[in-house]
Every structure is written in structure tokens, then in C-alpha cells.
N, C-alpha and C positions, 0 to 999 in steps of 0.2 A: 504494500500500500504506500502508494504516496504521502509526502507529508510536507506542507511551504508552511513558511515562518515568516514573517515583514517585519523588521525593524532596522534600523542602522547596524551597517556590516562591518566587520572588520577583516580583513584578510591579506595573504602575501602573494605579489606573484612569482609565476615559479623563478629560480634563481639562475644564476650561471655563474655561478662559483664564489662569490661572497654574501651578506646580508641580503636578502629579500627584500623587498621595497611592498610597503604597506600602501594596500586599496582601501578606499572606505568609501561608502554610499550610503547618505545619507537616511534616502528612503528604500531599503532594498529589500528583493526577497529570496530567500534560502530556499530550496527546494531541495529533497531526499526521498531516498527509495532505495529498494534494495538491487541490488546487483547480481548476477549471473548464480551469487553463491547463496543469494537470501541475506548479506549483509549490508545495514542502511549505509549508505555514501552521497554524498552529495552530487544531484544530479547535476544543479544549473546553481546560476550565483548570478547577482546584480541589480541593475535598476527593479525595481518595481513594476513599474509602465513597461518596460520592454517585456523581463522572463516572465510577468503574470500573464501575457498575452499569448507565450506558450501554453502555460500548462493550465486554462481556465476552470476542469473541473476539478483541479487539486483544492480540499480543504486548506483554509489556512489562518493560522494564528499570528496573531498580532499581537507586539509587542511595542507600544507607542512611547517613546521617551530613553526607548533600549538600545544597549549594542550588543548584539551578537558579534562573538567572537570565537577563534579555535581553542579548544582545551587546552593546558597547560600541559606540558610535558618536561615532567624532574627528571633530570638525566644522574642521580645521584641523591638518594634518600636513606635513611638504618631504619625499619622496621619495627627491630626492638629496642630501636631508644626516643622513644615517643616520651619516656618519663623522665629520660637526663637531660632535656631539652632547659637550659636556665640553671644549670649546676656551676659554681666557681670553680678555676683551677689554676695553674702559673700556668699549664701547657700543654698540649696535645697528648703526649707520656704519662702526665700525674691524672691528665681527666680521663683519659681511659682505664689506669689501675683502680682511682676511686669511685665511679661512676658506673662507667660503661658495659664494664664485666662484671661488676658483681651484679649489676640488672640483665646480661645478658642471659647468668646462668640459670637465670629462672623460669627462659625459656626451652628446660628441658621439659617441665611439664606443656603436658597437650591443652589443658585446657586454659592455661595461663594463656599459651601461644592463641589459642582460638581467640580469647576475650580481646586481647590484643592486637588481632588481624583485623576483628572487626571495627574496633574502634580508629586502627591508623585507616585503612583504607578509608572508611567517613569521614575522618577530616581532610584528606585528601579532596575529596569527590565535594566536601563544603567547601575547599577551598579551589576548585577548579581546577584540578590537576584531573587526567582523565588518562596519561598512559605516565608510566614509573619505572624506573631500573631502580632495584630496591635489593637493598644485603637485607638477609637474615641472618641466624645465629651457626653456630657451627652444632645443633641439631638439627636430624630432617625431620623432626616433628612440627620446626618453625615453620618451614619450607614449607612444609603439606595447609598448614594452616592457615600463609597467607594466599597462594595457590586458591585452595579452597574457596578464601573470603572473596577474592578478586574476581576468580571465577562467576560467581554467584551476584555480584554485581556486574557482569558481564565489562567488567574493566579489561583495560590492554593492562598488562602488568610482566615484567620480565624478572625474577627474583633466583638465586640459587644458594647452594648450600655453602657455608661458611670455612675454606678450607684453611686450616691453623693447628697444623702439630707440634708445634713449639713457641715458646718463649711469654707464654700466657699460663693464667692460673689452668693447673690438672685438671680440675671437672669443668673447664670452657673448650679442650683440645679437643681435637674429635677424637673418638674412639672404635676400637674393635669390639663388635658384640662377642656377650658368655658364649664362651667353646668356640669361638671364630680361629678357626686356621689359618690369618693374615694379620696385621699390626695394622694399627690406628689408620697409619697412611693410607696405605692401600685399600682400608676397608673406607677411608674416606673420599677416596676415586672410584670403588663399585658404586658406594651410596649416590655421588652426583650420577653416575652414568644411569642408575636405576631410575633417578629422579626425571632425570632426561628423556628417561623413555616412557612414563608416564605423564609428564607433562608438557614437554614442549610442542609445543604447535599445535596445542589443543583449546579449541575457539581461539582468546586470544589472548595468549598464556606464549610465553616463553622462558626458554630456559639462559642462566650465567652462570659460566664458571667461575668460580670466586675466590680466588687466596685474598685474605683479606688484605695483607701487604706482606711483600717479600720478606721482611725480620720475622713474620711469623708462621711461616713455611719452608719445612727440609728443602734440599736440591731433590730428591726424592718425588717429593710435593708435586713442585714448581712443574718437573720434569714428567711426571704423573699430567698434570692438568694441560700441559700442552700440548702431550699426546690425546687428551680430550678435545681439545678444540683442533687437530689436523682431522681426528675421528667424525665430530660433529663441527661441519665448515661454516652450520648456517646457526647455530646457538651462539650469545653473545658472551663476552669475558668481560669482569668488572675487576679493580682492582684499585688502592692509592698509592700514590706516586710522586714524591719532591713536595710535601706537603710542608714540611717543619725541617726545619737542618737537623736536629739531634736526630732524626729519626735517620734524615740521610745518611749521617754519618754512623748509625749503627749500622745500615744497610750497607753502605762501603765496605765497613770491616766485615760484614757477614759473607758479602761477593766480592771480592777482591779483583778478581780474574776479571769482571764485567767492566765494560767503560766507565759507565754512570748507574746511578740507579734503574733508569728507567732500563737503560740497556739489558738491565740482570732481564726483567722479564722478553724481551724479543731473545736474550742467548737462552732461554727455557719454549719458545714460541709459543708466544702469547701475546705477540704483538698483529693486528690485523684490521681488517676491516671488522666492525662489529666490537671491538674492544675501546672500553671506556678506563678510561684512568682517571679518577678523581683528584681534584687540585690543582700539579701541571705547575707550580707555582715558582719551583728553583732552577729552571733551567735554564739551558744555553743552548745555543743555534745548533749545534749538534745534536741536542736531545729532541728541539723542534723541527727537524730536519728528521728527523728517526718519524716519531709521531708521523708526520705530512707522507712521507714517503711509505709507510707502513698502513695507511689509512686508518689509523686509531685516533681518537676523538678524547678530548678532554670534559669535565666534568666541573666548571666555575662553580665554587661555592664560596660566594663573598660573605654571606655572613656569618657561617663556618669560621672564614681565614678571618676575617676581625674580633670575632667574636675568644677563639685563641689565641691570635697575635701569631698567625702562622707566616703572614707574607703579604703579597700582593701579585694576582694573577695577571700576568704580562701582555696585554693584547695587542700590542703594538709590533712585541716580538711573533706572537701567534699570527698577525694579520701578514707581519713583511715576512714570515717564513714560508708563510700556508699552511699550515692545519685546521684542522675541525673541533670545535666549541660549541657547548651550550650552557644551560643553566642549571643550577642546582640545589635546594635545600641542603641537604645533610643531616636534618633532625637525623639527632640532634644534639649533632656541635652546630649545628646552623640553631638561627634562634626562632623561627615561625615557619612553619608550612607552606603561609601565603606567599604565593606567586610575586605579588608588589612588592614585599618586603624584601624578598630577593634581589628581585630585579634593580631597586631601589642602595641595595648594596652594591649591585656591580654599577652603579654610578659611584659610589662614592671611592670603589677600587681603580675605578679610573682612573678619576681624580688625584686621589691621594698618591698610588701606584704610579702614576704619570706626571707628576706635578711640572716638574723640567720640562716636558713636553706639551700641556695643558690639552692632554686628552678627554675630552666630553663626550660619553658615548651617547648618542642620539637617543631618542624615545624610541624611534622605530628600530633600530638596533636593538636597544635592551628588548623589548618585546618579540623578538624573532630568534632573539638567544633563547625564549624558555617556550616559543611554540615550532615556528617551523624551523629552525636552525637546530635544536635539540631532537626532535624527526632525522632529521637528517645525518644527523652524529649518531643515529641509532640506526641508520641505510633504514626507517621507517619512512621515506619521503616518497616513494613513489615510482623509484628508480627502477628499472629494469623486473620491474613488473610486481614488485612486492607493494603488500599494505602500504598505505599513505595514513599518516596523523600530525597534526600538530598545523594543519591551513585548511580551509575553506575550498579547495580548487574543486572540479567535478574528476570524482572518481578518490576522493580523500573517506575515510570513513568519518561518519557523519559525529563525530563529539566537538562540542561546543558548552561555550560558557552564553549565558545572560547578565549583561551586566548592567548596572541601574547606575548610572553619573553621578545622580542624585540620592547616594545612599545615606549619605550622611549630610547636616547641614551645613559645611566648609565645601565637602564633594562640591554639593548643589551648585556653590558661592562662587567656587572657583573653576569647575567647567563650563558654569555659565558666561564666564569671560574669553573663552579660548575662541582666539582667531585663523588658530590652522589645528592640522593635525597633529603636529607635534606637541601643541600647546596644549589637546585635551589627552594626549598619551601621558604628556609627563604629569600634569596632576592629578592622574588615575594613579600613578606606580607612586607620586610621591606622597599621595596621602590616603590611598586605599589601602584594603583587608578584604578579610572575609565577609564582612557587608555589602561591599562590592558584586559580588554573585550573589545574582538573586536566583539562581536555577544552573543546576550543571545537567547533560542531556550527553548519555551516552551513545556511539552509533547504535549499538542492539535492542537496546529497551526505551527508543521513542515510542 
């Protein structure tokens, strides 16, 4: 069944190798319907008076004072740390031995993991996020559970098992089951590959391979997980990467033989198309030269890196090398779920990151970092015949946000003054939330 929507649009057109350039129409109408497979996508886009003249007996809802816009897509979220979200620490090291793990380990229980699946996905979905690459814990009872949740919300969701056999608390490492004929490691390479085969590409469910970061995985591991992804070409790989120096430098001392950090993971092969590295924040033209060349995609989390005091993500070095970026929460070393608040950070990492150079990243830039640019870092964009998320074009699947300008009474104050598009972009991300979305609208359960 058909289904049109009328209100102001927002969207990108398609790209040719950097930032998308945002559409908008004032008075427009959305149209969707299902595709070849039964999945809603968006048929047509645009004026009003032109596509309603297409499709005249399509029902359609009106939405008078709105903008529709493409779903949010977090290229880099934790699952189970939805409660260490607003915890103090000096640093990246001391807030994951006090915080992070001792909350993780609770996700060995099932039905902890359950209550928790349900509740992170909904704040997501309140907050307009509509596809996620998401860690879980280093149990696959986590895995199953947010799978589960995702699923059942008919959410795009990419999520995998937590691989970490050393240098973390004993009951966080994964392990071998009673009477198992293999050690921890190995029995934590059957675990993802079993998960793998259960879940990925199922509706719209994918599978990551996941060392959490290289200090916390054997050569064993590493070497394990990248004979994973030559095995599975079309599952994604998450991982962080040049986040905090200390970390670097235990990871130096840990690979010696590797160039750089990042490098440790391409000599384990784990560097590719479909591989996300969260942070991306200490490097050097070599490392972004690796990245560009290797087609792996970074994962900005500005308010993560502020919020720690981890850095500042380089975009100037990422724009003049070439590689691929998007946006990212992190709950929760990030501090909010919402999308603005984000987005909202990586202006200020501009800024501050760039001061010498007086980089201001555009509104429509920030905004295409965390819908169609973040798509794209995930080869979810359309390309070569795979799913489309994170724009509006026809043939994208159909999730969308509603959003109301006037959510609050500054909103109201201050988009009522905007004289272009930029002007009402930037005081959406600089003083919106979760108010902001008055309706998220997934493609399957319109």
C-alpha cells in the first residue's frame, strides 16, 4: 500500500565523493510503498503540486508546520552503557575500570540484557536514530537481546559480540563453556560465527565483528577475527582506534612489529570496506592514507572526545587525505543520545580542533555527517545495489524523522527568524533534543 506524507522536506542529493548538498521544499510530498521485496522505500520526493499530481489516489497525511527529514544514523553507540552515561573520571583508562565494566558485567544475565535492549533501542527510536552500529558486551546473551529488541521494532540495527581475552576484569573476558574442548579465544570466534549465522541479514539485522580495541585482544584474537571477516566479506567490523595517547601507547608496546596502531589491525585484516573505527582522533597522513585506501570509515564522537578530554577529530586532515566519516554518540562516554547534541559537538571540535585554521563546519555538513554520510561509511547508501538509509532519494528505505521547529519556545523564537537554510539547520542542532521529534517512522511499520 501506498502511503504520501506533505510537509516541508529535508533531504540530500546523491553525492560524488564528498558532503551531500541538502534539498528542502518547503511544501513537499513524501511518497512510499513497498518494493519488489515488500519493503517501504521511498517512491517519489518533492514539490507538492508537481509528485501529488502523480500519485492522486495515494492517501495522505499532512503534517502543516513540519519537516520531514531522514532518520538519524549513529555510526558508533555501547548498548550497555546507557547507565554510565554522566559518570566522572581523569580519563578514558580510569572511566572504563570504574564505570564501564563493572556495568558491563551485569550483562551476563538474560534478562538484565533484555530490560536493557528494550529501553536503549527506545531512546534511540525517541531520539531519531533509526539504523545503529552498536557494541555489546563480551556475552552473547547481550547480542541475542538486542538483536531481539531491534528486530521486533523492525529497526536497521548492526550489533556483534564483544571480542576481549585479555587485559580486563576475568568475569568480563569471554569464555569457554563447562566441558568445552577449546579456550576462551576460540570458543569466542565459534560464538560470533554462530551469531553470524543466525543473525545477519535477517530483515534488517546485521552482523560486526568486534574486538573491542586491540590492548584487549590476543594476536590469537585479532588473527581469529580477521579470518572472520575474509570468511564473511559482507558483515561489518567495529573496533576503536587512536582515541587517547595512553591507550596508544599501551597498544604500541602490545604490537611492536605494527607501524601504528591502526596499522596493528589491517596486519590482523581487519581493515576494509564495511569497517568502522571509532575516534580516528591521533593520526597522521599515513594512518589516513591507510583508512582512504583500505575503505574503512571513521566513527566522530565529539562528545565522547570532550567529554574525556580525548582529542580533537581532524577533519581537515580526513577531508585533504580522503577518507570516510560520520557521526556518533558513544553513550556512553558521549553524553546524550540526541542526534543535535552531537552534531552540535562536532561544531565545536571544529572549532576548537581547528582554531589556527578557523574551520566552521556548515549546518548542512554536520547534518549529512549523522544521516546520509554515516549511510555511506556503513556502504548502507545505495551503492551497487545494496539497502539505502540515512536520505530521502527514491528507492532509500523509507525511515524518517518528524520534526516540529517549534518545539520549544526559543525553537519557535529562533527559527522563526531564519532567512536561508543554513540559518534554520543551525538553530535546530544548536538548541534542539529530543523535543524536536515529534514522530520517528520506521521503513516497515508505516
Amino acid at each position: 500500500m501506498m502511503r504520501a506524507y506533505r510537509a516541508s522536506l529535508l533531504w540530500f542529493a546523491p553525492h560524488s565523493g564528498g558532503p551531500g548538498r541538502a534539498l528542502f521544499e518547503e511544501d513537499g510530498l513524501l511518497v512510499v510503498g513497498p518494493d519488489a521485496n515488500g519493503v517501504q522505500v521511498v517512491q517519489a520526493i518533492g514539490p507538492w503540486r508537481e509528485v501529488s499530481a502523480s500519485y492522486p489516489t495515494v492517501a495522505v497525511t499532512h503534517f502543516p508546520g513540519r519537516i520531514i527529514a531522514p532518520g538519524f544514523v549513529d555510526l558508533h553507540v555501547h548498548f550497555p552503557q546507557t547507565n554510565v552515561i554522566g559518570s566522572p573520571a581523569e580519563g578514558l583508562l580510569p572511566w572504563l575500570e570504574n564505570y564501564t565494566f563493572p556495568e558491563e558485567k551485569r550483562f551476563e544475565d538474560p534478562e538484565y540484557s533484555a530490560q536493557a535492549a528494550t529501553f536503549f533501542v527506545a531512546e534511540l527510536l525517541r531520539n531519531g536514530v533509526t539504523s545503529a552500529l552498536a557494541f555489546a558486551t563480551s556475552h552473547p546473551q547481550s547480542v541475542h537481546a538486542l538483536f531481539a529488541e531491534a528486530q521486533s521494532q523492525r529497526m536497521r540495527m548492526i550489533t556483534g559480540l564483544c571480542l576481549m581475552d585479555r587485559h580486563a576484569p576475568a568475569d568480563l573476558l569471554n569464555r569457554a563453556t563447562a566441558n568445552s574442548t577449546v579456550d576462551a579465544t576460540e570458543q569466542s570466534l565459534l560464538d560470533s560465527e554462530a551469531l553470524i549465522a543466525q543473525w545477519h541479514g535477517k530483515d534488517r539485522l546485521g552482523y560486526a565483528i568486534t574486538p573491542r580495541f586491540a590492548p584487549t585482544s590476543t594476536d590469537a584474537q585479532l588473527r581469529g577475527a580477521g579470518e572472520l571477516a575474509a570468511k564473511y566479506p559482507d558483515v561489518w567490523i567495529q573496533s576503536h582506534v587512536a582515541e587517547n595517547k595512553d591507550e596508544i601507547a599501551w597498544a604500541r608496546a602490545l604490537f611492536p612489529a605494527s607501524r601504528s596502531y591502526l596499522a596493528t589491525y589491517a596486519d590482523f585484516g581487519l581493515m576494509r570496506k564495511r569497517a568502522i573505527y571509532a575516534h580516528c582522533i591521533h593520526f597522521d597522513d599515513d594512518d589516513r592514507a591507510l583508512m582512504r585506501d583500505t575503505g574503512a570509515a571513521a566513527a566522530v564522537s565529539p562528545t565522547s572526545n570532550l567529554f574525556l578530554g580525548s582529542g580533537f577529530f581532524d577533519y581537515a586532515g580526513a577531508d585533504r587525505v580522503g577518507f570516510q566519516y560520520g557521526l556518533a554518540s558513544d553513550v556512553g562516554g558521549g553524553t546524550s543520545f540526541s542526534p543535535f547534541h552531537t552534531m552540535l559537538g562536532a561544531y565545536y571540535v571544529g572549532r576548537e580542533g581547528h582554531a589556527t585554521q578557523g574551520l566552521s563546519l556548515s549546518p548542512q555538513h554536520l547534518w549529512w555527517q549523522h544521516t546520509a554520510g554515516a549511510a555511506r561509511a556503513l556502504g548502507l547508501d545505495g551503492e551497487q545495489g545494496q539497502a539505502a538509509v540515512g536520505n530521502l532519494l527514491p528507492g532509500c528505505e523509507a525511515d524518517f524523522v518528524v520534526l516540529n521547529p517549534k518545539a520549544t519556545p526559543l525553537l519557535a523564537r529562533k527559527t522563526a527568524l531564519a532567512n536561508s537554510l543554513d540559518e534554520l539547520l543551525f538553530s535546530m542542532i544548536v538548541l534542539g533534543d529530543d523535543r524536536l521529534i515529534e514522530k520517528t517512522v520506521i521503513s516497515q511499520a508505516i
